[in-house]
Wavefront OBJ file of the C-alpha trace (Angstrom):
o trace
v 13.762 13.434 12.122
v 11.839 10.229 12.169
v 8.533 12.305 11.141
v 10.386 14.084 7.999
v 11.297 10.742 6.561
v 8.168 8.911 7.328
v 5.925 11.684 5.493
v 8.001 11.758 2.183
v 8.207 7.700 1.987
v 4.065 8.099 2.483
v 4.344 11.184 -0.418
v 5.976 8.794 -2.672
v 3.846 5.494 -1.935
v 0.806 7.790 -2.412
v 1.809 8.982 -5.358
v 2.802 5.112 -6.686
v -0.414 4.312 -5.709
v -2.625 6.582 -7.245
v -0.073 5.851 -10.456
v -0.539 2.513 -10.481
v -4.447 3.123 -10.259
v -4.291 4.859 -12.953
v -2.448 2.523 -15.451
v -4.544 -0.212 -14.327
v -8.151 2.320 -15.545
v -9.502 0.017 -18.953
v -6.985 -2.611 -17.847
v -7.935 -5.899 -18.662
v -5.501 -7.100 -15.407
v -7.321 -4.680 -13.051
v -5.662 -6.164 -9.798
v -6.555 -3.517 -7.300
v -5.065 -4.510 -4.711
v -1.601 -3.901 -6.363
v -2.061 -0.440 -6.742
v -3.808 0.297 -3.502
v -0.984 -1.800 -1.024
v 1.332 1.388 -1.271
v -1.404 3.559 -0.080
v -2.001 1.093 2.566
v 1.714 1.247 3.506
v 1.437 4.676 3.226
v -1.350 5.631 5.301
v 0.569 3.700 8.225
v 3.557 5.861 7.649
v 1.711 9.180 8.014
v -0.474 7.924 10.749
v 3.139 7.466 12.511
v 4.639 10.915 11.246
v 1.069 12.644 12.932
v 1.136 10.733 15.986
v 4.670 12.274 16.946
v 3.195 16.087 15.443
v -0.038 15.851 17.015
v 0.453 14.599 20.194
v 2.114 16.995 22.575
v 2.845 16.548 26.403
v 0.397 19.605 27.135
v -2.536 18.866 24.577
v -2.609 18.331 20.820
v -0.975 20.238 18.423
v -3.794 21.004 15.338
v -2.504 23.901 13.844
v -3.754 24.710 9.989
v -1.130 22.551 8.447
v -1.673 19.248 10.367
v -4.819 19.930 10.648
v -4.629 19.675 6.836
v -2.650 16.851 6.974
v -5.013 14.745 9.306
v -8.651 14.969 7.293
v -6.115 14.239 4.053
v -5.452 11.051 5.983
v -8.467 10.473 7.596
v -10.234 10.578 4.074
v -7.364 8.437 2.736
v -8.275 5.214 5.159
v -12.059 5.942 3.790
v -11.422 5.786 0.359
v -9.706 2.324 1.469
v -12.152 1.153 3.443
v -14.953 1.945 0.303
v -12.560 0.251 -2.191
v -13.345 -2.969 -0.456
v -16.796 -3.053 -1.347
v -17.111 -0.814 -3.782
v -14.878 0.221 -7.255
v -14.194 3.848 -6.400
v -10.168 3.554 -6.198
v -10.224 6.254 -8.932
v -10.996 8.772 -6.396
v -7.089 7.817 -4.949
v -6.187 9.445 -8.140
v -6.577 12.787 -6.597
v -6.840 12.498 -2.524
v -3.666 10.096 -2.517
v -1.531 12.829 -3.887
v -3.073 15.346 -1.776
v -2.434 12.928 0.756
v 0.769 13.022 0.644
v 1.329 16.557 0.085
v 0.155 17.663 3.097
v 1.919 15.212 5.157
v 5.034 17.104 3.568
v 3.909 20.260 4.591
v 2.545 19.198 7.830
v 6.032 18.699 8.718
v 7.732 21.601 7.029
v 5.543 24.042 8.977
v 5.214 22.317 12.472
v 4.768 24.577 15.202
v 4.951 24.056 18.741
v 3.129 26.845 20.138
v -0.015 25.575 18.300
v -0.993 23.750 21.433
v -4.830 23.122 22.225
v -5.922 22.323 25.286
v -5.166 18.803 27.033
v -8.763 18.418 28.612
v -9.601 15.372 26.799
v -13.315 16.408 26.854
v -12.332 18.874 24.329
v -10.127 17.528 22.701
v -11.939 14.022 22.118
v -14.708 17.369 20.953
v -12.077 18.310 18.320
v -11.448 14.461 17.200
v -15.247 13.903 16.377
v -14.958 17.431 14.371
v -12.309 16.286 12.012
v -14.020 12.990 11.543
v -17.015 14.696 10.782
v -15.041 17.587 8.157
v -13.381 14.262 6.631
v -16.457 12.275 5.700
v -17.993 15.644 4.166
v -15.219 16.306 2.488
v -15.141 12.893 0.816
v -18.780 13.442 0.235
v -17.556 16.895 -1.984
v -15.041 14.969 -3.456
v -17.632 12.328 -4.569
v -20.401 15.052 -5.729
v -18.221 16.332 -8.054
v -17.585 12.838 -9.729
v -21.352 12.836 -9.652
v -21.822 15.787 -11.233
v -18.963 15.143 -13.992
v -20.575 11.783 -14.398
v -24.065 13.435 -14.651
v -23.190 16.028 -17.034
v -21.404 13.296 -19.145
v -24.350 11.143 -19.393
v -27.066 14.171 -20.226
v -24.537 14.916 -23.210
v -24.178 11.758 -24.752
v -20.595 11.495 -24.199
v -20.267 8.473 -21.853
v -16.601 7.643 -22.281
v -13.440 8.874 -20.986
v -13.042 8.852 -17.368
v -16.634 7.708 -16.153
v -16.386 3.997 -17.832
v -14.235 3.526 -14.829
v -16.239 4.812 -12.174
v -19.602 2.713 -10.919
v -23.112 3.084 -11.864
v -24.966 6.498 -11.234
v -26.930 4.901 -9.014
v -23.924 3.350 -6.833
v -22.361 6.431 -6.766
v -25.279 8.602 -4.997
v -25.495 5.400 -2.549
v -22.366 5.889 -1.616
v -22.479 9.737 -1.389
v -25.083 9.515 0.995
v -23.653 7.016 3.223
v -20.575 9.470 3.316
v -22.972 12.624 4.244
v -25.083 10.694 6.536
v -21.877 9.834 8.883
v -20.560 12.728 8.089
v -23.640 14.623 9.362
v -24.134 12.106 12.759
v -20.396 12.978 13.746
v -21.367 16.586 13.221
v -23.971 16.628 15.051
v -21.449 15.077 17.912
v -19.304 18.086 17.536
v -21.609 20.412 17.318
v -23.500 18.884 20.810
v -20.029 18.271 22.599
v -19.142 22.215 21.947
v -21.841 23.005 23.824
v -21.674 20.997 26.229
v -17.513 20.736 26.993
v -16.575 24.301 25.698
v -16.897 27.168 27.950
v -18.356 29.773 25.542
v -18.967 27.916 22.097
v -19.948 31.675 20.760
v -16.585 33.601 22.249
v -14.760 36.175 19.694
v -12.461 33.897 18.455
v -15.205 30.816 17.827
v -18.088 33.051 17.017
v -17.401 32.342 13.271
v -16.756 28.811 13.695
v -19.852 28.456 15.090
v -22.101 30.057 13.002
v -20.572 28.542 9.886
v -20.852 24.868 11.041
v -24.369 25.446 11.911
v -24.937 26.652 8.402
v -23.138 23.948 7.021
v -25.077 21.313 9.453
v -28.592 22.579 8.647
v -27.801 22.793 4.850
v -26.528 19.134 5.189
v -29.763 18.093 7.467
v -32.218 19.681 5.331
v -30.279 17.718 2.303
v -30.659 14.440 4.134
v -34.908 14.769 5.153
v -35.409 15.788 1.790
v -33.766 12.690 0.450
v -35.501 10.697 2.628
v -38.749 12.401 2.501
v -38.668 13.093 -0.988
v -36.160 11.282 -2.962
v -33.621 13.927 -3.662
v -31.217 12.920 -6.108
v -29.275 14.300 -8.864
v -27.986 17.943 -8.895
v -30.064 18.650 -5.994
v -27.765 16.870 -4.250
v -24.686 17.926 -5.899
v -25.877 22.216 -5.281
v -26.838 21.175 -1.584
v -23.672 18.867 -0.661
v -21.324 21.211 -2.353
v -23.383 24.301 -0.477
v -22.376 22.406 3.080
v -18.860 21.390 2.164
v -18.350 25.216 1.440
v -19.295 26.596 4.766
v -17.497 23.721 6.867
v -14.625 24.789 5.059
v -14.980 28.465 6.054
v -15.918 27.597 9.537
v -12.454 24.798 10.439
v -9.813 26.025 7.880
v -11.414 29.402 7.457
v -11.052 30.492 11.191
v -8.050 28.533 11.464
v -6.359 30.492 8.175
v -7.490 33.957 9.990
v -6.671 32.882 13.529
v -3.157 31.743 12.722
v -1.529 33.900 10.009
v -3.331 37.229 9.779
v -4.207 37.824 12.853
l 1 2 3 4 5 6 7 8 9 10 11 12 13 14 15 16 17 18 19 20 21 22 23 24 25 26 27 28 29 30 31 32 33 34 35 36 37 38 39 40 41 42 43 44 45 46 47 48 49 50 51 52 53 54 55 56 57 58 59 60 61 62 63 64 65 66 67 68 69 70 71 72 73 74 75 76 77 78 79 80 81 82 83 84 85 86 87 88 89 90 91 92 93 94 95 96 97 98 99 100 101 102 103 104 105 106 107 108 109 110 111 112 113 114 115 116 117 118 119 120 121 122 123 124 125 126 127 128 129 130 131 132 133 134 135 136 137 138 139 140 141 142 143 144 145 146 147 148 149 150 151 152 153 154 155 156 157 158 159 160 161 162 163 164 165 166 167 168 169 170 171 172 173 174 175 176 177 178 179 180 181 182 183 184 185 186 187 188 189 190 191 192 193 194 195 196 197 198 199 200 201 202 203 204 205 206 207 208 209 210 211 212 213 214 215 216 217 218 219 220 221 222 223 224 225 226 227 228 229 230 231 232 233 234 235 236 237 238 239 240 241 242 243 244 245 246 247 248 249 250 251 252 253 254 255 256 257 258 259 260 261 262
């Protein structure tokens, strides 16, 4: 019971906050941290709501749904955490909602036989993976600001939407900040699944494997060559978006196939 309630009180203090957010965009009151205290509130709440779903006396429970619902949180605290530094609280526009969404489904479509396995080598494995498919996903969700704000600028249309967001320049700092711990706690779960699981390349993980190795070289050959040689741009934008697309396949891909067609 107490998970139901505490997932639609964080649906509707998502949704307030990314509302509020919104009103305040050209504002000449822009008090951010009015709009973004229900999202704080409501990150606690579904933090609470996936503690009781998650954790399960014989392991944790990360079935497609929750699974959902935790990166939706987990890139909820980081867009909170960036807002304190940096102006990008119109990106809680669109995850806050999201946010919330999921926590609603989450607990609609709980199941308890979706019960992985309580070694915490493993599952401390599966932590670092989520981590990893949250701060890449943010990175997705911030390359395609980038390349909305980049397109914008090349046509000579600079209003709308983009006044709000921060310089070009910021924004491609902060999207590789976002890829570069994304790709460190990969690298973690990629290293731990050898290491902790007993055949990282079995039927049912063969796919997952391969994928996030695809995804994980795309992302490390994106990284040298914007250290190396300056990538910027839509470079950046083809190669992020290229990584984001096979993690995608490889967690919620397998996990889609896995759980409901096969």
């Amino acid at each position: 019971m107490f998970p139901t309630i505490a997932s639609a009180l964080a649906a509707l203090l998502y949704c307030l906050s990314a509302i509020l957010i919104f009103k305040q965009l050209g504002s000449a009151q822009h008090q951010r941290w009015v709009a973004l205290t229900p999202a704080l509130l409501a990150v606690m709440l579904q933090a609470a709501a996936l503690n009781i779903l998650i954790i399960q006396p014989n392991g944790l429970n990360l079935g497609f749904f929750t699974s959902l619902s935790l990166i939706a949180w987990l890139i909820s605290i980081q867009v909170l955490l960036s807002s304190l530094y940096r102006r990008i609280e119109s990106l809680g526009i669109v995850v806050f909602p999201i946010s919330g969404l999921s926590g609603l489904i989450a607990d609609q479509h709980f199941a308890d036989h979706l019960i992985i396995t309580s070694n915490q080598a493993v599952q401390g494995h599966i932590m670092v993976s989520v981590i990893a498919y949250s701060l890449i996903t943010l990175g997705a969700f911030q390359a395609g600001l980038l390349a909305y704000q980049d397109r914008s600028i090349r046509q000579h249309h600079p209003g709308g939407f983009i006044r709000f967001l921060p310089p070009l320049h910021d924004m491609e700092t902060l999207l590789f900040q976002f890829l570069s711990f994304g790709f460190l706690c990969l690298s973690a779960s990629l290293l731990t699944g050898f290491l902790y699981l007993e055949d990282i390349f079995a039927q049912h993980l063969v796919h997952k494997t391969a994928l996030s190795m695809v995804g994980w070289m795309i992302l490390g050959v994106l990284l040298f060559g914007r250290l190396k040689f300056g990538w910027r741009g839509r470079t950046a934008i083809r190669w992020t978006l290229s990584s984001f697309a096979f993690l995608m396949l490889a967690f919620f891909g397998s996990k889609l196939v896995l759980e409901f067609l096969l």
